[in-house]
C-alpha positions in Angstrom: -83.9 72.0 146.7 -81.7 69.5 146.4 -77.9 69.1 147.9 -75.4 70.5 145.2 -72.7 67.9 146.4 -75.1 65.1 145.8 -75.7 66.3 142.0 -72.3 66.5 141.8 -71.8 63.4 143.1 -74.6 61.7 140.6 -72.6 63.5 138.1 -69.7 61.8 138.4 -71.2 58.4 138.6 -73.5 59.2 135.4 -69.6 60.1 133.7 -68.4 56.7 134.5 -71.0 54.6 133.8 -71.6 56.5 130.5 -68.2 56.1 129.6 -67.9 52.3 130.4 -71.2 52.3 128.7 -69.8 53.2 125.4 -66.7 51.3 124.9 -68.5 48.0 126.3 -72.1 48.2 125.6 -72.7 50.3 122.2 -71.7 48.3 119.3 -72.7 51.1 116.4 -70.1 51.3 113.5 -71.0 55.2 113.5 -69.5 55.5 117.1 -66.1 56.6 116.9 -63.2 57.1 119.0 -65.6 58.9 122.1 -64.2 60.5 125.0 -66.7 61.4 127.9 -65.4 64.9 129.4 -67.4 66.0 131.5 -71.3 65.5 132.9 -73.3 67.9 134.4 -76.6 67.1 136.5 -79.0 69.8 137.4 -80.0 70.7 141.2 -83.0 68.7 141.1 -81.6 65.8 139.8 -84.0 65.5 136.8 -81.4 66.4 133.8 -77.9 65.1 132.9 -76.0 67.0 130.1 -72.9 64.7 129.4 -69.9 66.1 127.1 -68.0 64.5 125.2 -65.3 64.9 122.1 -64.4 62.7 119.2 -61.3 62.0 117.7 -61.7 62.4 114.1 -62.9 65.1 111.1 -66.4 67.2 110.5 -67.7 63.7 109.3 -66.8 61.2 112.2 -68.2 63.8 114.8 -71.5 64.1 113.1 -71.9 60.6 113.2 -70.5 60.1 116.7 -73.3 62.3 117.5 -75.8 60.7 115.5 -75.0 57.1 117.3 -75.3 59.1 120.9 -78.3 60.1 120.0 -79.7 56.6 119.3 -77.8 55.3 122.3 -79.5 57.7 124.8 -82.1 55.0 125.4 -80.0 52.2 126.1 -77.7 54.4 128.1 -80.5 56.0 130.2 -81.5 52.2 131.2 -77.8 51.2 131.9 -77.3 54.6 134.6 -80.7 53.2 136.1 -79.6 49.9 137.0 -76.6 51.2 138.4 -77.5 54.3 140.2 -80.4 52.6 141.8 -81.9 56.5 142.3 -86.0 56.7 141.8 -86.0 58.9 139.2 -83.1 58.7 136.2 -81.8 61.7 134.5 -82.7 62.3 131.2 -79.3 62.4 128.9 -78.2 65.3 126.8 -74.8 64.7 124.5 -72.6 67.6 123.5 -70.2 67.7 121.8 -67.1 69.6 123.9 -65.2 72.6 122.4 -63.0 72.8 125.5 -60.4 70.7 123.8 -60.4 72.8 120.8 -60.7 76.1 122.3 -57.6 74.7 124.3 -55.9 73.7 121.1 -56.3 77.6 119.2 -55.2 79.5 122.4 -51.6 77.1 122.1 -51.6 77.7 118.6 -52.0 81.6 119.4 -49.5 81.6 121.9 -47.1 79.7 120.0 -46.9 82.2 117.6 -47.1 85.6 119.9 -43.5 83.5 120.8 -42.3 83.4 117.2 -43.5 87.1 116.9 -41.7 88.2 120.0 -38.7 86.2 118.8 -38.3 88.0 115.5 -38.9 91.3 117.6 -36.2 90.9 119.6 -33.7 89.6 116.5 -34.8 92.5 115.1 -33.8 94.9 118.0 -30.6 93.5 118.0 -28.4 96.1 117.2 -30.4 98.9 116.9 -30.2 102.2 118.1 -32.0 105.3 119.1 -33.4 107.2 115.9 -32.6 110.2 118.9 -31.1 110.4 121.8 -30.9 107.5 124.0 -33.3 109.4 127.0 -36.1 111.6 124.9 -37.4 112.7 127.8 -36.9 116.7 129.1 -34.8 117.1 131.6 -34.9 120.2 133.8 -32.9 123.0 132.5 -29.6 123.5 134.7 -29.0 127.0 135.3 -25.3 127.8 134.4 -24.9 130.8 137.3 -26.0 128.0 140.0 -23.2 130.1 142.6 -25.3 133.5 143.1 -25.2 135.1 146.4 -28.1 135.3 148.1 -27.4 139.3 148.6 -28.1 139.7 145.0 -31.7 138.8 145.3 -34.5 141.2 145.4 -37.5 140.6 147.9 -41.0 141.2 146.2 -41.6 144.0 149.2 -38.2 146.6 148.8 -39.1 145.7 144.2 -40.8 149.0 143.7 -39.6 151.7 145.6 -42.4 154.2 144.2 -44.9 152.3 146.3 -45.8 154.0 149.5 -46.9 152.1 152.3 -50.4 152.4 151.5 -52.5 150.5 154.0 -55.1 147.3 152.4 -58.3 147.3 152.9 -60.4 144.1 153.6 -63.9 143.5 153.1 -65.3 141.5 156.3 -68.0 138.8 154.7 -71.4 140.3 156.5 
């Protein structure tokens, strides 16, 4: 198995050269304005998935793609000479949604904000369609001062009861 911090290491390097690779190197009309993201390089050092995105519609993405595709060759070579590792990675392109993911979660929370906004415009002067506490309260009792004389304990309540002793059943 080989040392995660060395694959990411080769990552990184395979990101910069790739990216220097493509502004200086690939000279094909379809390549647009290409950004390198990201590159991930698996534990044995053998694969190389690089991400990138593309400034532009549908159309100048497809053909980014399409002149990364032919590229991988010449950019495969160029990461050889300037790794120097035995074996080069083979090079994967694709494209990155991160950015646009990124871009439709703003967009969603900017207009949760303009939602809450004309919420609370709304509530503005508003009032209870009941009272302003709905919940139950406790009933207070209105004769709150009664003496404690005028109580009845549960044992003198019924006077027709004689002392009638209880019998228990013992558990066998």
């Amino acid at each position: 198995m080989a040392d995660p911090a060395r694959a990411r290491k080769l990552a990184v390097r395979i990101r910069q050269i790739v990216s220097a690779a493509i502004e200086m190197q690939i000279k094909d009309p379809r390549l647009g304005m290409v950004t390198v993201t990201d590159t991930k390089v698996t534990s044995d050092l053998r694969e190389a998935t690089v991400f990138y995105t593309v400034y532009g519609d549908e159309t100048q993405i497809a053909d980014s793609a399409k002149a990364l595709t032919s590229a991988t060759g010449i950019l495969r070579a160029t990461v050889g000479k300037q790794t120097g590792i035995k074996f080069v990675p083979t090079l994967t392109f694709i494209a990155d949604i991160v950015p646009d993911t990124a871009r439709e979660l703003e967009e969603a929370l900017e207009r949760a904000r303009h939602a809450d906004a004309e919420l609370a415009r709304a509530r503005e002067g508003a009032q209870y369609a009941g009272e302003p506490d709905p919940y139950r309260k406790p009933a207070e009792d209105e004769d709150d001062e009664t003496d404690a004389d005028d109580t009845v304990s549960p044992a003198t309540a019924d006077d027709s009861v004689d002392d009638v002793p209880v019998q228990s059943r013992s558990a066998p």
